[in-house]
C-alpha positions as CSV (number, residue, x, y, z in Angstrom):
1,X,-7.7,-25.4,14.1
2,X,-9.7,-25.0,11.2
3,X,-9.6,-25.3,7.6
4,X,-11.1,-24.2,4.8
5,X,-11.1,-25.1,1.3
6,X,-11.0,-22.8,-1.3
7,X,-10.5,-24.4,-4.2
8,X,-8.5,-28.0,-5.3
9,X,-5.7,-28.5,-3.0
10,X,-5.7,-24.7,-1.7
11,X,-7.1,-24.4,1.9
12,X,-7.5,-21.7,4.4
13,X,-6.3,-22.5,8.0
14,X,-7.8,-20.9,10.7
15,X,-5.9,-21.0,14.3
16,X,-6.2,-19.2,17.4
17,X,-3.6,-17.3,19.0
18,X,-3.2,-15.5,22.4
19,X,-2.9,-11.4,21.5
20,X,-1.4,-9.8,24.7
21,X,-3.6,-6.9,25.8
22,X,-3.3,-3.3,24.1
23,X,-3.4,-0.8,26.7
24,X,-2.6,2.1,24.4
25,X,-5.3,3.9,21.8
26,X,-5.5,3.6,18.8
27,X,-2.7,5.0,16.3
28,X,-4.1,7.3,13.7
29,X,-1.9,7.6,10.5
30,X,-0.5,11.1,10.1
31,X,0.8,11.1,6.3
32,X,-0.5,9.3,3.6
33,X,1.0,8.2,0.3
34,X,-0.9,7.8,-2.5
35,X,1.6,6.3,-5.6
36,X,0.4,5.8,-9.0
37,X,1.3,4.5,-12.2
38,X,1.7,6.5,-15.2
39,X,3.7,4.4,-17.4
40,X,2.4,3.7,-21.4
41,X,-0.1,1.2,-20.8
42,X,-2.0,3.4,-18.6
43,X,-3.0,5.2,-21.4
44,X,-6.3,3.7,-21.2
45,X,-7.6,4.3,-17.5
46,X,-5.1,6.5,-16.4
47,X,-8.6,9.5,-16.4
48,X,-10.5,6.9,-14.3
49,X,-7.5,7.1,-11.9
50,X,-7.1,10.3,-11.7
51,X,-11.0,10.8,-11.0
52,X,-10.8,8.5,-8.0
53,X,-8.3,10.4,-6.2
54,X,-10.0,13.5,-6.4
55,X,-13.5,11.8,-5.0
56,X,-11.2,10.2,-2.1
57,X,-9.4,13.2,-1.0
58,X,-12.6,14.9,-1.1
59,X,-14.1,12.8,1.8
60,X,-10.9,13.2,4.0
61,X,-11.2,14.8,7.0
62,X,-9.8,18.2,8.0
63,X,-6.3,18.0,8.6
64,X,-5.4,14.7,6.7
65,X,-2.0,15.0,5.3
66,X,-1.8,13.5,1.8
67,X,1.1,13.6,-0.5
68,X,0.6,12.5,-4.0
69,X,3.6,11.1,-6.4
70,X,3.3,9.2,-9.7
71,X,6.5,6.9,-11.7
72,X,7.1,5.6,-14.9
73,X,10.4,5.1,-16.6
74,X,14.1,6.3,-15.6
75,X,13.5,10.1,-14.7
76,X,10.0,10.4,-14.8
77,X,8.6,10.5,-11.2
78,X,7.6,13.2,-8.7
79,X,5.9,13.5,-5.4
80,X,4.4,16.6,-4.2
81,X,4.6,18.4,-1.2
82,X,2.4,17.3,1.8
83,X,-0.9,19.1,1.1
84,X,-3.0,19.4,4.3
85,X,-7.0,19.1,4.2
86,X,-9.4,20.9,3.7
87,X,-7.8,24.1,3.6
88,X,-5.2,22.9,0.7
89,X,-7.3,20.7,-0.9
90,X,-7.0,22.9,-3.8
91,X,-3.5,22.1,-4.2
92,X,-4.9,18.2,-4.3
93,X,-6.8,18.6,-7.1
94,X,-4.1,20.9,-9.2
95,X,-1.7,18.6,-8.7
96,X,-3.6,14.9,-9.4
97,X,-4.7,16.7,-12.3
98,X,-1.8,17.1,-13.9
99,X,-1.4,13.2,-13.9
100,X,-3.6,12.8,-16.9
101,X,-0.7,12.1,-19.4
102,X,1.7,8.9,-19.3
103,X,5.2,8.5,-20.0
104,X,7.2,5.2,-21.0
105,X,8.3,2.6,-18.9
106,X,7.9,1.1,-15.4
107,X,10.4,1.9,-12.7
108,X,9.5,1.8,-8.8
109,X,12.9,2.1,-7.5
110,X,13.0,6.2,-8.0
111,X,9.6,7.4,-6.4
112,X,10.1,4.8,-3.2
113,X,13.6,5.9,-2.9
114,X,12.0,9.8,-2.3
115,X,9.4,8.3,0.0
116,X,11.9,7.1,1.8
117,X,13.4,11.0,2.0
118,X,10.3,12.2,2.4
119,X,9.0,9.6,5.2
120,X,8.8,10.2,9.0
121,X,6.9,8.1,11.3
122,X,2.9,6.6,11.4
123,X,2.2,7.4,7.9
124,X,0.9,4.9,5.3
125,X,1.4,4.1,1.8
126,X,-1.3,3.2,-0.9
127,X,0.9,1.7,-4.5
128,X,-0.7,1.6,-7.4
129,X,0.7,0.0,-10.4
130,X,-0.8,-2.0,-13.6
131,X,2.3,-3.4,-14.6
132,X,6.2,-5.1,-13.6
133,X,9.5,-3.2,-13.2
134,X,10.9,-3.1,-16.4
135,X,13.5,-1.2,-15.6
136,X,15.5,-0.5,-12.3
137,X,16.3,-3.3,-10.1
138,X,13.8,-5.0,-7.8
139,X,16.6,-5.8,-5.3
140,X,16.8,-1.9,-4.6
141,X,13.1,-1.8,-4.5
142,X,12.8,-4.5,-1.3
143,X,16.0,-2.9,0.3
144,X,14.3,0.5,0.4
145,X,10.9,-1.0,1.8
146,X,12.8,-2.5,4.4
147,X,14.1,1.1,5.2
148,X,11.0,2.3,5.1
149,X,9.2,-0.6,7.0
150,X,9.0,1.0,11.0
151,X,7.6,4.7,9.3
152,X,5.0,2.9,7.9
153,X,1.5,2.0,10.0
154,X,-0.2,0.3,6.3
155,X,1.0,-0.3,3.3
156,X,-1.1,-1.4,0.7
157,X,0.3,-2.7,-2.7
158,X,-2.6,-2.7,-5.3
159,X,-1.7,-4.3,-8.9
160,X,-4.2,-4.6,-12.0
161,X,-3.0,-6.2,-15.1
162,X,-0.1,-7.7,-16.3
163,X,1.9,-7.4,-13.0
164,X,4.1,-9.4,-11.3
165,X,2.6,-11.1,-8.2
166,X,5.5,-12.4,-6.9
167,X,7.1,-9.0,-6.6
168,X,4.2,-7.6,-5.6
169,X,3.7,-10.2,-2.8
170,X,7.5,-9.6,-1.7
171,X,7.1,-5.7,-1.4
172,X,3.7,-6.4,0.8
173,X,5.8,-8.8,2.8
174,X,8.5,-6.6,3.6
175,X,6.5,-3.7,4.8
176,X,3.9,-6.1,6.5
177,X,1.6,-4.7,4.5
178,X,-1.1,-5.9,2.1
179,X,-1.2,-6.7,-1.6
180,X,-4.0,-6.6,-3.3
181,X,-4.8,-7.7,-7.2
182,X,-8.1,-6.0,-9.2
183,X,-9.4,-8.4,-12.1
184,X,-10.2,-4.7,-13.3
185,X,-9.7,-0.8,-13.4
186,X,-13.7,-0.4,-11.7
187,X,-12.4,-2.0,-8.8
188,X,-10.0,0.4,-7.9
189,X,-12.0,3.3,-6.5
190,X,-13.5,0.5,-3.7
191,X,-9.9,-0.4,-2.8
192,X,-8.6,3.4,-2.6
193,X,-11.5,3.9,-0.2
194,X,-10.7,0.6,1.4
195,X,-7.6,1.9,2.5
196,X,-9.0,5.3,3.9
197,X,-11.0,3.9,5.9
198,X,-8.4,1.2,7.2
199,X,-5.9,4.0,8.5
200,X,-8.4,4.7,11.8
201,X,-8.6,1.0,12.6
202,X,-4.6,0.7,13.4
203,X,-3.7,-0.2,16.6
204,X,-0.3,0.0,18.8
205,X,1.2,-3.3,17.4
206,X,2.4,-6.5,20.0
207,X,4.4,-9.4,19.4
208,X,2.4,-12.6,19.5
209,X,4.4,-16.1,19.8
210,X,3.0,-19.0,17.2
211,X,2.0,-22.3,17.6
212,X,5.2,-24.8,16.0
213,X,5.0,-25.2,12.5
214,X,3.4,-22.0,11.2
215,X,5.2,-21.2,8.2
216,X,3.0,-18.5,6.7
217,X,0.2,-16.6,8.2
218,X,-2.0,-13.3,7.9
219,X,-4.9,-11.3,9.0
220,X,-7.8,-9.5,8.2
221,X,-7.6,-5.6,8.8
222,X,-11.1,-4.2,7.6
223,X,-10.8,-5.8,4.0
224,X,-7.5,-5.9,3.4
225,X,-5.5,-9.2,4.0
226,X,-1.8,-9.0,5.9
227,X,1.0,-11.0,5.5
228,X,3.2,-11.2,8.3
229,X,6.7,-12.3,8.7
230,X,7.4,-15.0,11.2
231,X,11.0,-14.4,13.1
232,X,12.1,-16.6,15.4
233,X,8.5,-18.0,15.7
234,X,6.8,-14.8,16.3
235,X,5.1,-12.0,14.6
236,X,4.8,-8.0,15.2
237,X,1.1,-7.7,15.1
């Protein structure tokens, strides 16, 4: 084993683990999510956002799937329909457009709960928020994600601002996802496209036994960082 420091009395352990072979190809994401907030204190950055999305969406292949949805206080949610590129990208743009303008508060519990409606199998999720529930309870927000868990191939939990890491953390945990914090707004269009171009790098997943005493561990999947968790000393990777 290895270790690394990365700053006073935080280190990075590196160990080595047997992966059984993948005899299956790789599993290409056939719906993707793309959540963002559009609560008051967006007011700000909420353009930049918006701008973002329409570059990303633009670079999609054909036939990408993408469904776009949005949250704020009680009420104030939506997700479209699934819009299929290039021939509906149209429909993309109209729609992310109308995002422009922000509401009040901060609930997640509404817009995951359609998701979870909405939801199938292999598709992904990208979550934006720049603040904390403030309204809605966070227990129904990690019961949901654990419904929503198997549909999902990647989940990525991105949070900017005053947010609450150890929610955030907990909703990355439960879908084995990742969770991501920005120290700014300019970061975000880097970690949208981050995320596009992670969804061709997902593999069939295998269970892989740990050495004893591994409490916590994660990987590296292009450059986002997973957090597993460990049942019965092993992990679903």
């Amino acid at each position: 084993m290895k270790s690394y420091k990365v700053e006073e009395d935080l280190y990075l352990n590196e160990i080595q683990v047997k992966v059984p072979e993948i005899k299956e190809e790789k599993v290409k994401s056939k719906h993707q999510y793309i959540i963002i907030d559009r609560s008051g204190s967006m007011y700000y950055d909420i353009d930049q956002v918006v701008e973002t999305i329409i570059k990303y969406v633009d670079t999609l292949s054909e036939g990408s799937k993408v469904s776009l949805g949005y949250f704020s206080g009680y009420g104030q949610y939506g997700l479209s329909v699934p819009y299929t590129l290039t021939k509906e990208k149209d429909g993309v743009v109209k729609t992310v457009e109308t995002y422009r303008n922000v509401g009040g508060c901060t609930n997640f519990t509404e817009i995951l709960e359609k998701i979870n409606e909405d939801c199938k199998d292999e598709s992904s999720l990208f979550f934006f928020t720049d603040g904390y529930p403030n309204c809605g309870s966070f227990y129904n927000v990690v019961d949901i994600l654990k419904q929503l868990k198997d549909k999902l191939l990647i989940s990525v939990f991105v949070g900017c601002g005053w947010i609450n890491r150890e929610n955030m953390l907990e909703m990355a945990k439960t879908t084995e996802g990742s969770f991501i914090q920005l120290n700014n707004f300019n970061q975000f269009e880097e970690t949208l496209f981050n995320f596009g171009e992670s969804l061709g790098e997902v593999e069939s997943s295998v269970e892989i036994t740990l050495p004893e005493n591994v409490e916590n561990i994660c990987s590296l999947l292009g450059k986002n960082v997973i957090c597993y968790t460990i049942e019965d000393g092993k992990i679903s990777y």
